[in-house]
C-alpha atoms as an extended CHARMM CRD file, in Angstrom:
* protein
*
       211  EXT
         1         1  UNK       CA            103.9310000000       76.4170000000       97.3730000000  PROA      1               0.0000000000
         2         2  UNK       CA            100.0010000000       76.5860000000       97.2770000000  PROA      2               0.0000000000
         3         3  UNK       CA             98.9530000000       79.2950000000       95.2300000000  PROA      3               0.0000000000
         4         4  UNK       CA             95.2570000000       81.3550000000       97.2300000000  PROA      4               0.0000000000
         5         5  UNK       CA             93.4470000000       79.5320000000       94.3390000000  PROA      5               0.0000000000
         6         6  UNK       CA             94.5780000000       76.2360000000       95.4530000000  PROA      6               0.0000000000
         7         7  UNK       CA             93.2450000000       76.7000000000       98.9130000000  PROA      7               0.0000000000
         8         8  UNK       CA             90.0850000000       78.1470000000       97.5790000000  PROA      8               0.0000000000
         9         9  UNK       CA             89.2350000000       75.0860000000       95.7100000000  PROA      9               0.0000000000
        10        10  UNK       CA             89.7060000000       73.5640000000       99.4660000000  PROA      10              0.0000000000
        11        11  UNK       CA             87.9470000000       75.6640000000      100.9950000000  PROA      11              0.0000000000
        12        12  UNK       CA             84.9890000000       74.9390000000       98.5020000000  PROA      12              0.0000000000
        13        13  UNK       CA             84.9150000000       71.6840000000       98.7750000000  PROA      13              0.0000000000
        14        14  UNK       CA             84.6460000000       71.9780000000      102.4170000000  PROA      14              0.0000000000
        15        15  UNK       CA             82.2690000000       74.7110000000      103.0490000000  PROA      15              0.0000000000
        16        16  UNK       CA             80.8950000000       75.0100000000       99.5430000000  PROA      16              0.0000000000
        17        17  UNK       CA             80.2910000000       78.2650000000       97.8330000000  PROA      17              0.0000000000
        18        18  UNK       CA             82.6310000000       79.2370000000       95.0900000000  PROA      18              0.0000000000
        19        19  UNK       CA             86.8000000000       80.1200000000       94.8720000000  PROA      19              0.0000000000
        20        20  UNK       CA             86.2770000000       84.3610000000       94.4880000000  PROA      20              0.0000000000
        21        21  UNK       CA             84.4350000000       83.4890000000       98.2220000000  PROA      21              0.0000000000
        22        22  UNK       CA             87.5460000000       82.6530000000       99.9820000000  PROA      22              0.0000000000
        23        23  UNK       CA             90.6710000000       83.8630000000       97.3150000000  PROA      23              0.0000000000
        24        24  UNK       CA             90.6280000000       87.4610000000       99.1650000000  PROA      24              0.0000000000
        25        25  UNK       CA             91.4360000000       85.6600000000      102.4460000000  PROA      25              0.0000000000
        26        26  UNK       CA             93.6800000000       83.4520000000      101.3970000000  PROA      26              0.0000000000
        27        27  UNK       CA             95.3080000000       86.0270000000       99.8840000000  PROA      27              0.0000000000
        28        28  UNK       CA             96.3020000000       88.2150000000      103.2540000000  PROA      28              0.0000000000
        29        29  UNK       CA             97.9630000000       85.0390000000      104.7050000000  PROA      29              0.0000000000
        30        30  UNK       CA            100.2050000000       84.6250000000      101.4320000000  PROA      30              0.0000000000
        31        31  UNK       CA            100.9670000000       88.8500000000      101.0690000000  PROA      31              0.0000000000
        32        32  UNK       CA            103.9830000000       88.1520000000      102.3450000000  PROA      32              0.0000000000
        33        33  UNK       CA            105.4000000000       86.4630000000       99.6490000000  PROA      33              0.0000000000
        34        34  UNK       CA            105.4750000000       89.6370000000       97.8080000000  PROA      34              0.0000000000
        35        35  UNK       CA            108.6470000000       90.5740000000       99.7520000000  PROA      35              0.0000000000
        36        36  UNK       CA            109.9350000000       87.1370000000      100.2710000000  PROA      36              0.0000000000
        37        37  UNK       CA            109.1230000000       84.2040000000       97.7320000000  PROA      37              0.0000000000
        38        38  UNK       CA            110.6010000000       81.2950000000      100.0860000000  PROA      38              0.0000000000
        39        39  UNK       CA            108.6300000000       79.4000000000      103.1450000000  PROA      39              0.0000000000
        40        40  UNK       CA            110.0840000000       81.6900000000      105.1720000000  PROA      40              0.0000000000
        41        41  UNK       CA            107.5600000000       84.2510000000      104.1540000000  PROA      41              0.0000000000
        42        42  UNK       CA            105.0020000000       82.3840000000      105.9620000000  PROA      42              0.0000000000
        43        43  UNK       CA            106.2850000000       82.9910000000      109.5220000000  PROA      43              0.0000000000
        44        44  UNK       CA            104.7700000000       86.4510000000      109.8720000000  PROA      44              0.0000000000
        45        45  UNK       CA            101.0730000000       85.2480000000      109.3670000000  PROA      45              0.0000000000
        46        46  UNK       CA            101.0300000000       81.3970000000      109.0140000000  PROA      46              0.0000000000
        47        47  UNK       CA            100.4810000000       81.2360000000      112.9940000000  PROA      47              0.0000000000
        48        48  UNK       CA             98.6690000000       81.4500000000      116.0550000000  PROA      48              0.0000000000
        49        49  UNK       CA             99.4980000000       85.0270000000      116.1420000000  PROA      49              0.0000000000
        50        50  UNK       CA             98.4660000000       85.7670000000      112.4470000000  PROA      50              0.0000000000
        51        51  UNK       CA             95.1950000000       84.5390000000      112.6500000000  PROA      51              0.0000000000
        52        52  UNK       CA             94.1180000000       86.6840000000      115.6680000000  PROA      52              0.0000000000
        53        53  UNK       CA             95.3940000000       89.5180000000      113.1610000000  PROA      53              0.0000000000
        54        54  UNK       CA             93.2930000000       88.0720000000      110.4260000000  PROA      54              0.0000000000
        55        55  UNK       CA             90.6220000000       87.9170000000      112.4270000000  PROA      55              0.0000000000
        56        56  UNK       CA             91.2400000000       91.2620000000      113.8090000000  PROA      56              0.0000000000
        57        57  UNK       CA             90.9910000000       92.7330000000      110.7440000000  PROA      57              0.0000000000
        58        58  UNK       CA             87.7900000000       90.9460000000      108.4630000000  PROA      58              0.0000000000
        59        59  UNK       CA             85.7430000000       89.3160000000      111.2290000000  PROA      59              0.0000000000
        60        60  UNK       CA             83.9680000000       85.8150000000      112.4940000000  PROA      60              0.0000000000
        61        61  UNK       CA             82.2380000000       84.7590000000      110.1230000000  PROA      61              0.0000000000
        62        62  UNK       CA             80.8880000000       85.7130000000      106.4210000000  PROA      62              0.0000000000
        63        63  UNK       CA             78.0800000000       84.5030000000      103.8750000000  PROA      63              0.0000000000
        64        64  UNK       CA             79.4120000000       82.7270000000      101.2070000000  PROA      64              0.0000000000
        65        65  UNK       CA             77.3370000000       82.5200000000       97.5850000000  PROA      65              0.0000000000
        66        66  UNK       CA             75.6990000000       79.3050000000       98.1970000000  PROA      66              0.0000000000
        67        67  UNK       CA             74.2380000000       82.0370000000      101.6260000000  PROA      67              0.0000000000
        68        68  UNK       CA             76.3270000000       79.6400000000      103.8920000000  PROA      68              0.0000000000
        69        69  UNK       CA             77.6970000000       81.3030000000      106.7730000000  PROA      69              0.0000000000
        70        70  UNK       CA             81.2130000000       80.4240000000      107.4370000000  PROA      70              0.0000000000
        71        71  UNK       CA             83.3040000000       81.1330000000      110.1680000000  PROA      71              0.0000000000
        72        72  UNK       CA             86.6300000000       82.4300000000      109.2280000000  PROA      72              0.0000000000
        73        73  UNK       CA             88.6130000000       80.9230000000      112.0750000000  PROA      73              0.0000000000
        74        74  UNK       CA             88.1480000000       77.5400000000      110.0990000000  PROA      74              0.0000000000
        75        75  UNK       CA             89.4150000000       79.5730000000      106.9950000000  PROA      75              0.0000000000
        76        76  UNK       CA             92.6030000000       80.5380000000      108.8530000000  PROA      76              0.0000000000
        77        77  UNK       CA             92.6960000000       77.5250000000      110.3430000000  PROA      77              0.0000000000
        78        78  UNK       CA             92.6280000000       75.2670000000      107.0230000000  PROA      78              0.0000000000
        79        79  UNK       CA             95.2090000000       77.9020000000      105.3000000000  PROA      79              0.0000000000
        80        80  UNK       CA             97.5830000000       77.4700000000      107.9560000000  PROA      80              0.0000000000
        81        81  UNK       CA             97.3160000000       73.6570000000      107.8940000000  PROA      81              0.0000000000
        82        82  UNK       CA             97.3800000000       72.8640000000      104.6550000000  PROA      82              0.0000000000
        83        83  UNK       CA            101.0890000000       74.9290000000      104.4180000000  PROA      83              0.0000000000
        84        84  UNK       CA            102.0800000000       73.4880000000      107.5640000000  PROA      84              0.0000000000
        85        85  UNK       CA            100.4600000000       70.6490000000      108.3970000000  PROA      85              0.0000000000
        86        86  UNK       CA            100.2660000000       72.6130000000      111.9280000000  PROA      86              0.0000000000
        87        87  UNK       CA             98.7870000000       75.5100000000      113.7100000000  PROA      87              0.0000000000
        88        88  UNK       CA            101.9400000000       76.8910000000      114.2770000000  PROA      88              0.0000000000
        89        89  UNK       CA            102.8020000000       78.7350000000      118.0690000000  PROA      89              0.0000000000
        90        90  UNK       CA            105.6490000000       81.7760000000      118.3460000000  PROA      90              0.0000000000
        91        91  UNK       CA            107.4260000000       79.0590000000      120.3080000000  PROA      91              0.0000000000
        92        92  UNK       CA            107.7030000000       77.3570000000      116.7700000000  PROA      92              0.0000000000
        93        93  UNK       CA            108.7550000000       80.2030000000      115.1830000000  PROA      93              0.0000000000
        94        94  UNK       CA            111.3970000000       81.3970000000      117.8070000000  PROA      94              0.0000000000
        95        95  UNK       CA            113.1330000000       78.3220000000      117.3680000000  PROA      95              0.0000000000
        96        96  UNK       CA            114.2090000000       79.1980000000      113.7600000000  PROA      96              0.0000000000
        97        97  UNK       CA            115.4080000000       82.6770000000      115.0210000000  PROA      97              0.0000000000
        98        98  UNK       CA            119.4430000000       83.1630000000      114.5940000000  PROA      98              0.0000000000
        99        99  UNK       CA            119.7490000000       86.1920000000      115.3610000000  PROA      99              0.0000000000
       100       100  UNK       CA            117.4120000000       89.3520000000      117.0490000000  PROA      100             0.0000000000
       101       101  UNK       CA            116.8240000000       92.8190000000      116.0120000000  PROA      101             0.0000000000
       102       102  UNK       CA            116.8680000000       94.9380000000      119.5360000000  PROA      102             0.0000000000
       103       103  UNK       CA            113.3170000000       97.4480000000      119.6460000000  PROA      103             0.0000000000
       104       104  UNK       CA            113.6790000000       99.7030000000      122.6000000000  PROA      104             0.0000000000
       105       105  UNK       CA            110.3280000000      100.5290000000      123.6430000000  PROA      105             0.0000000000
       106       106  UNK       CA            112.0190000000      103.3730000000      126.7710000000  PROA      106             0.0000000000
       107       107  UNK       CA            112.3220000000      105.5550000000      123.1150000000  PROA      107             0.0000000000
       108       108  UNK       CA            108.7100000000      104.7660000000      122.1100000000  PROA      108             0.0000000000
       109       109  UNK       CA            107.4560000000      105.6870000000      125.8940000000  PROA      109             0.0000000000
       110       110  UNK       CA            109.5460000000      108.6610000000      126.0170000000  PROA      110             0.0000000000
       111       111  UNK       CA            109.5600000000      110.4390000000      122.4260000000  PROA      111             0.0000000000
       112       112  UNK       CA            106.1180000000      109.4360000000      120.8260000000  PROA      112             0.0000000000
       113       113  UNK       CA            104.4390000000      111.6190000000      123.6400000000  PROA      113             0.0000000000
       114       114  UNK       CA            106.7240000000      114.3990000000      123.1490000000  PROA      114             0.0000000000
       115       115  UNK       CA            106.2250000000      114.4890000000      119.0080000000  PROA      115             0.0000000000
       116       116  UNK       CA            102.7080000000      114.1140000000      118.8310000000  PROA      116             0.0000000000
       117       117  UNK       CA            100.8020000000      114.7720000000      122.3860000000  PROA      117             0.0000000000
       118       118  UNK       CA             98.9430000000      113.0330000000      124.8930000000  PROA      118             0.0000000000
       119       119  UNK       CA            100.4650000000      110.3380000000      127.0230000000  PROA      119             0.0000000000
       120       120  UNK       CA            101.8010000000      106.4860000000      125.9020000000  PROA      120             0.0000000000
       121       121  UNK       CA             97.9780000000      105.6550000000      127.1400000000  PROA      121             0.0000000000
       122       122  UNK       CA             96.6570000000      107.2230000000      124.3590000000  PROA      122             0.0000000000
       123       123  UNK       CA             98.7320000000      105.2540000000      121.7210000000  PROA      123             0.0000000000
       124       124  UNK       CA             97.3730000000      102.2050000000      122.8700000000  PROA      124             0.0000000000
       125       125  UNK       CA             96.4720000000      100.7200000000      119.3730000000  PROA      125             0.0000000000
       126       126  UNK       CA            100.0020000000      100.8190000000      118.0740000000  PROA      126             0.0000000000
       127       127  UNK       CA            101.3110000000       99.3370000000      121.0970000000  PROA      127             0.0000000000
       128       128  UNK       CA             98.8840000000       96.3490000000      120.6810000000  PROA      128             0.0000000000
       129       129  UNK       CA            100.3440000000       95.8340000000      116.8250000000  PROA      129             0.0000000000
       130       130  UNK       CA            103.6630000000       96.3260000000      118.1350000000  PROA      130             0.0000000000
       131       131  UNK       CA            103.3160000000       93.7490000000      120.7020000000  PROA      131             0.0000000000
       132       132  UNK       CA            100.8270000000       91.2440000000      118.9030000000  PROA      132             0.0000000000
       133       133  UNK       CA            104.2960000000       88.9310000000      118.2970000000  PROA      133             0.0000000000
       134       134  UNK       CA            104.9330000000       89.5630000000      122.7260000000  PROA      134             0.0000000000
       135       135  UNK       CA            109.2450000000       89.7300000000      122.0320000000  PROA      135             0.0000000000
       136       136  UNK       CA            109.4710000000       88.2780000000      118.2110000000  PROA      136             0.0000000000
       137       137  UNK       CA            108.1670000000       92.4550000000      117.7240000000  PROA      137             0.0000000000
       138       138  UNK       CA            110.6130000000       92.2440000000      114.4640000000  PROA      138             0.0000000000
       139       139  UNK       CA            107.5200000000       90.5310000000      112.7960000000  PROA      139             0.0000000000
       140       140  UNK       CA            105.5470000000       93.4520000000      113.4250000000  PROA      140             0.0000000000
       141       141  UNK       CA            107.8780000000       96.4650000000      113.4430000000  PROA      141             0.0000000000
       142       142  UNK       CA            108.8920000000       96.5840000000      109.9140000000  PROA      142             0.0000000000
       143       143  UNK       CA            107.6660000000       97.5670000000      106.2210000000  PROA      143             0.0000000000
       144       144  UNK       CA            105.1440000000       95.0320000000      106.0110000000  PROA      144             0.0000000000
       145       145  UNK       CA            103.9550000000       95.1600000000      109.8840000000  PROA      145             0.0000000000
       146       146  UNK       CA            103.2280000000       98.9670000000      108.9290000000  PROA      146             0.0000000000
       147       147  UNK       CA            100.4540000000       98.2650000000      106.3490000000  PROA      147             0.0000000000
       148       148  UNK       CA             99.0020000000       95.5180000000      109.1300000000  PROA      148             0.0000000000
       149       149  UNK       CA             98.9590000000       98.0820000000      111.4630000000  PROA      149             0.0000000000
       150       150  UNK       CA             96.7480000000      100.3170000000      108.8640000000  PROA      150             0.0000000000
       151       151  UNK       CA             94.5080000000       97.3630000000      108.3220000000  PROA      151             0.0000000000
       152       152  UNK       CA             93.7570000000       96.9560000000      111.9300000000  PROA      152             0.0000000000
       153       153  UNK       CA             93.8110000000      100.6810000000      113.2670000000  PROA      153             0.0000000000
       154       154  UNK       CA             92.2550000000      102.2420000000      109.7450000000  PROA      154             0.0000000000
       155       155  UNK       CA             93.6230000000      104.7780000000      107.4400000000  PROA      155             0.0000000000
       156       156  UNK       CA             93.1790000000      107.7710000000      110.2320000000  PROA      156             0.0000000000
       157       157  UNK       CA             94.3110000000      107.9320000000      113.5430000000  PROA      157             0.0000000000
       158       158  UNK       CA             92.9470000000      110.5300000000      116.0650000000  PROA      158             0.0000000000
       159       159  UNK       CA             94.2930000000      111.2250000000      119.3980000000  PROA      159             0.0000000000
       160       160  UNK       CA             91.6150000000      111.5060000000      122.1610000000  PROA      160             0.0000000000
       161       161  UNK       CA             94.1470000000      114.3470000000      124.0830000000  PROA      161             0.0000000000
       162       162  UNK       CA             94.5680000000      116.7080000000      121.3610000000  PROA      162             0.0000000000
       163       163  UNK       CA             92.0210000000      115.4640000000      118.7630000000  PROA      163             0.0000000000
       164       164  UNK       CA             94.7660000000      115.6690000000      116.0360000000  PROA      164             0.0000000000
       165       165  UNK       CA             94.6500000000      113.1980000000      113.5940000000  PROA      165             0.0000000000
       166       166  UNK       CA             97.2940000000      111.9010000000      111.7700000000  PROA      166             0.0000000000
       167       167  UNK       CA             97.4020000000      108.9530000000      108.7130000000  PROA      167             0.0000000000
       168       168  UNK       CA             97.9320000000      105.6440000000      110.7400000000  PROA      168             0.0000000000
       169       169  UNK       CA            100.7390000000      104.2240000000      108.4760000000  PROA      169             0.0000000000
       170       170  UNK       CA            102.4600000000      107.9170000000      109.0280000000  PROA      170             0.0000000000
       171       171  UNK       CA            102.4630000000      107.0960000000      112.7700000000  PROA      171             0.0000000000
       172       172  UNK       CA            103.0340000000      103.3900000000      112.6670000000  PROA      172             0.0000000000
       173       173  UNK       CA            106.6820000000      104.3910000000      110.5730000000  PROA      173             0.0000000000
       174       174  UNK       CA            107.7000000000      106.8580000000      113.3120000000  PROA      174             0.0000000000
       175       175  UNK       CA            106.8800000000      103.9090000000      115.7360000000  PROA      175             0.0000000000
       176       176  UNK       CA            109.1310000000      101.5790000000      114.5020000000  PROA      176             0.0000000000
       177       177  UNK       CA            112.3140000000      104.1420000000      113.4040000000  PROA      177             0.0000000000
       178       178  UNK       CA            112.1550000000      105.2570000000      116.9370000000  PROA      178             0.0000000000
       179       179  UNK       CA            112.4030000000      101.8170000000      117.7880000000  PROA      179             0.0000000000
       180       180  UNK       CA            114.8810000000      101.1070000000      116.1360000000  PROA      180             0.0000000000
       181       181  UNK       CA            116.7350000000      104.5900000000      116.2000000000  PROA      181             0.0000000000
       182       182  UNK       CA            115.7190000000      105.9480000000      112.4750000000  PROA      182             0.0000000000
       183       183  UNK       CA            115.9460000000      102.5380000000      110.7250000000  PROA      183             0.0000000000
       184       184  UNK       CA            112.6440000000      100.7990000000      109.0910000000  PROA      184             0.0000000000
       185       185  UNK       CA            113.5890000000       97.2060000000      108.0600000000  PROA      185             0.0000000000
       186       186  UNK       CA            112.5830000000       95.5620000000      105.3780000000  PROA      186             0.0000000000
       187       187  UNK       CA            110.4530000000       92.5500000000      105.4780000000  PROA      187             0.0000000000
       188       188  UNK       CA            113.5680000000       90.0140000000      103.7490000000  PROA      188             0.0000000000
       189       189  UNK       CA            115.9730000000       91.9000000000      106.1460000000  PROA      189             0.0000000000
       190       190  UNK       CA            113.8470000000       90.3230000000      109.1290000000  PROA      190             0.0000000000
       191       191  UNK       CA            113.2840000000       87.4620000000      107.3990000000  PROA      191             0.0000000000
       192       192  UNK       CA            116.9190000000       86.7620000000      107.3170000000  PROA      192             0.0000000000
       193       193  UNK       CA            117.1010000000       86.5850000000      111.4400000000  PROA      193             0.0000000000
       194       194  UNK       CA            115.7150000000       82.9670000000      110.5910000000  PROA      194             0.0000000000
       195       195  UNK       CA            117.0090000000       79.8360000000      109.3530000000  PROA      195             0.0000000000
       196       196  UNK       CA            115.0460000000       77.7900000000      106.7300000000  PROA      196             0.0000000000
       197       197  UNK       CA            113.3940000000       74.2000000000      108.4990000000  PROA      197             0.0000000000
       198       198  UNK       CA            112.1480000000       71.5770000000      106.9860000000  PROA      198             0.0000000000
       199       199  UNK       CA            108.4640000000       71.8010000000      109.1850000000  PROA      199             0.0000000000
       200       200  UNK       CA            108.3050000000       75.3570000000      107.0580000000  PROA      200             0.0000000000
       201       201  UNK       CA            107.7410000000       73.4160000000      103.6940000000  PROA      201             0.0000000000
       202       202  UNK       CA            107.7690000000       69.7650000000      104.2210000000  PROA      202             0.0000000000
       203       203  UNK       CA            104.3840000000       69.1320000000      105.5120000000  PROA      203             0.0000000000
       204       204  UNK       CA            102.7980000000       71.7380000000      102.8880000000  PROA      204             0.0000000000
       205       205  UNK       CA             99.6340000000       69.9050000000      101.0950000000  PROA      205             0.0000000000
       206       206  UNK       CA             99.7260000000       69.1350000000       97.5010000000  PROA      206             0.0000000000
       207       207  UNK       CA             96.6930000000       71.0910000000       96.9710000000  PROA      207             0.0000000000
       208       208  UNK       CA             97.7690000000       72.3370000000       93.3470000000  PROA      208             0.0000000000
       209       209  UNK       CA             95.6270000000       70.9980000000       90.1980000000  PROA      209             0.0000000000
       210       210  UNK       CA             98.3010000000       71.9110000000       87.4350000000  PROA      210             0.0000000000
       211       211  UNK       CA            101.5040000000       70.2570000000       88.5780000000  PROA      211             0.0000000000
């Protein structure tokens, strides 16, 4: 598998600049890995899905150190390629799935009001998260899709009814063990729903300098 520093070299030799410019992004599309060290780790981010996150979360575009502004759509873009060989679609990805892990969103409606105030309406940022993956929501409801949910909500969470605030990884956990009726699962338990393919590691580039 292509290490970040691999596809920063790429990503220097097609935008110029310098590796540290583009190893932090490259990075978030390969976090998963810390939970999961196969290619299977790359179907929570590697896709059409995950790069609306990624963009979600750091931007268009930035200035690299040779002052070059670079949109980061082609940095998602490339990253996703060069593992792939693909932009990948959830259509892709649901055709690995074996089995499903069953959210019910009638307990989010219903309880998430009644703990912490307000109406559903109000929530309206953790319902986006939760449904960034439309019904593959495993990829987001679970330990990993909580500390996505920080990155796109921030580290506070206020409610416009009752002007409480609450930590947004605090409310993003009660989200998904309501869900899932006082069960978080783990990132590999998720990952297990899916059966290793060949398109997850075949048509990966051969990007690295040392082998």
């Amino acid at each position: 598998m292509a290490h970040p520093y691999f596809h920063s070299i790429s990503s220097v030799r097609q935008f110029g600049g310098k590796p540290d410019d583009y190893y932090h992004y490259h990075s978030w599309f390969d976090t998963t890995k810390q939970a999961n060290v196969d290619a299977k780790h790359r179907l929570v981010l590697h896709n059409t899905t995950g790069i609306k996150l990624f963009l979600a979360i750091h931007g268009d575009s930035f200035v690299n150190s040779d002052n070059q502004n670079v949109q980061l759509i082609q940095i998602a873009q490339q990253h996703v390629k060069e593992d792939f060989g693909e932009i990948v679609g959830l259509e892709k990805i649901k055709s690995a799935l074996v089995k499903s892990m069953h959210f019910n969103f009638d307990r989010i409606n219903r309880l998430i009001p009644q703990k912490y105030g307000g109406t559903i309406a109000d929530y309206i940022q953790f319902v986006h998260w939760l449904e960034a993956y439309n019904d593959l929501v495993m990829l987001s409801a679970n330990s990993f899709g909580i500390f996505i949910a920080e990155q796109l909500i921030g580290n506070l969470w206020k409610n416009p009814t009752t002007n409480r605030e609450y930590p947004t990884r605090y409310l993003a956990e009660k989200f998904v063990m309501i869900g899932y009726n006082g069960v978080i699962p783990n990132l590999p338990d998720v990952l297990d729903c899916f059966t290793m393919e060949k398109w997850m590691y075949v048509n990966a580039a051969a990007l690295s300098i040392l082998d």
